[in-house]
C-alpha positions as CSV (number, residue, x, y, z in Angstrom):
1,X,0.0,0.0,0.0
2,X,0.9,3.6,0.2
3,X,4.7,3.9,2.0
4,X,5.2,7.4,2.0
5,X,4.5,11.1,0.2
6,X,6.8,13.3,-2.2
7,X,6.1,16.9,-2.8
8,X,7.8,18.9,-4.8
9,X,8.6,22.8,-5.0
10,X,8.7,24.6,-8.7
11,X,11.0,27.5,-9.1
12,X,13.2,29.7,-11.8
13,X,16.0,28.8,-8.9
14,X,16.4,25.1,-8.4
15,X,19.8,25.3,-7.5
16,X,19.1,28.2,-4.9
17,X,16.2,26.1,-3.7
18,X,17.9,23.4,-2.9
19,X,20.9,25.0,-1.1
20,X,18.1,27.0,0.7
21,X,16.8,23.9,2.1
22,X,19.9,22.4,3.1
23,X,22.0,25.0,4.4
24,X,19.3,27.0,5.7
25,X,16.3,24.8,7.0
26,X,18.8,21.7,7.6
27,X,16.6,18.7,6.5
28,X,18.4,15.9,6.0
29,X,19.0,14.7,1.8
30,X,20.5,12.3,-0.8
31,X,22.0,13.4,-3.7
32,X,19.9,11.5,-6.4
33,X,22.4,12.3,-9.5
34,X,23.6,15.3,-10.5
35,X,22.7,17.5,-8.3
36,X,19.3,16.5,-7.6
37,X,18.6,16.3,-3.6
38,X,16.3,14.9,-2.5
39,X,14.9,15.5,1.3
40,X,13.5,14.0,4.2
41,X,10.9,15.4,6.4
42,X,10.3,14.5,9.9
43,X,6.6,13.6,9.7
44,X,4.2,14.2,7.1
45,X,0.3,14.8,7.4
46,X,-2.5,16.3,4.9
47,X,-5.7,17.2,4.8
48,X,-8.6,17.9,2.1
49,X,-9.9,21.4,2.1
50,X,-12.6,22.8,-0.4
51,X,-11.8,25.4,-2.5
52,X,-13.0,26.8,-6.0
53,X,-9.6,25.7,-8.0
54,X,-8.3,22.6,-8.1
55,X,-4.9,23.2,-6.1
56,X,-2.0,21.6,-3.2
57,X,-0.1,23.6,-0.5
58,X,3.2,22.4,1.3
59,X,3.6,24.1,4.9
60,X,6.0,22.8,7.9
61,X,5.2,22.6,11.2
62,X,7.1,22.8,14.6
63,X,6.3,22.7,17.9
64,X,7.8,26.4,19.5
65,X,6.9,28.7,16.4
66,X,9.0,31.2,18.1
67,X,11.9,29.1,19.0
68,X,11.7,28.2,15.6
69,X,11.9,31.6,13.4
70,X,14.7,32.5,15.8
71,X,16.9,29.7,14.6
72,X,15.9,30.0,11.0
73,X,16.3,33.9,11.2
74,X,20.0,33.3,12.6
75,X,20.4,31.4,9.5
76,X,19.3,34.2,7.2
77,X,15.6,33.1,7.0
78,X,13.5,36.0,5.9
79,X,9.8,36.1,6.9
80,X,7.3,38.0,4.5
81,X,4.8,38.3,7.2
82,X,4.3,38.9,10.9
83,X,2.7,35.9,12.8
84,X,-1.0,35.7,12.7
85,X,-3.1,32.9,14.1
86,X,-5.6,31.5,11.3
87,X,-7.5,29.0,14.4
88,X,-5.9,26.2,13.3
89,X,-1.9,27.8,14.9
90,X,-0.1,30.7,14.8
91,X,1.7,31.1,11.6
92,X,4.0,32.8,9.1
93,X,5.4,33.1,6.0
94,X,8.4,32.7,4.5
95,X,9.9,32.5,0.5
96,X,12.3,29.9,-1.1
97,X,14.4,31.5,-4.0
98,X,12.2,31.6,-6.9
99,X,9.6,33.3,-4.9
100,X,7.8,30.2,-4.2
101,X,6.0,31.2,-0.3
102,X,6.1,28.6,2.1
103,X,3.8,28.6,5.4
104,X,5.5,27.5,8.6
105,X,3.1,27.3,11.7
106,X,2.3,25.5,15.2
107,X,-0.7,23.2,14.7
108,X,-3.3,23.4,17.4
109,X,-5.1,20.9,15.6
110,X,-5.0,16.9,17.2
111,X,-2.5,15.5,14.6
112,X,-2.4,11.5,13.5
């Protein structure tokens, strides 16, 4: 049955991307040939929202949201936007090179 999920990012700066997510978020990778890393996440979860558009969103998660954007701001993380809480965590914003926006947030939610 189903093992496991792969998402993937699309951007003009691949190559920026990936050193972004390496040197600056840390997660763990292979090098798959050439180049091409691929990387592991801790835990993975997703849910089905409705919307108009058919569409998918990729957002990490920690547990001190705070804590967190300190340690990613010391390694030259840039946040687009100030933390707001949407009910489901607080949460903010932040960009990958390319300008692809990624959400980072503490889930209040129950999670599997």
């Amino acid at each position: 049955m189903i093992k496991g999920m792969h998402g993937l990012f699309y951007t003009s700066e691949a190559e920026a991307t990936r050193a972004f997510v390496k040197d600056k978020l840390g997660l763990p990778h292979v090098d798959a040939g050439d180049g091409w890393l691929i990387f592991s996440v801790p835990e993975a979860e997703f849910g089905i929202h409705p919307g108009e558009k058919p569409a998918h969103q990729i957002s990490f998660w920690c547990d001190d949201l705070e804590a967190t954007m300190k340690e990613l701001g010391e390694r030259g993380v840039e946040f687009l936007t100030e933390v707001r809480d949407d009910g489901y965590g607080p949460l903010t914003t932040f960009e990958l090179p390319g300008g692809v926006p990624v959400q980072l947030y503490q889930p209040r939610h129950p999670q599997p």
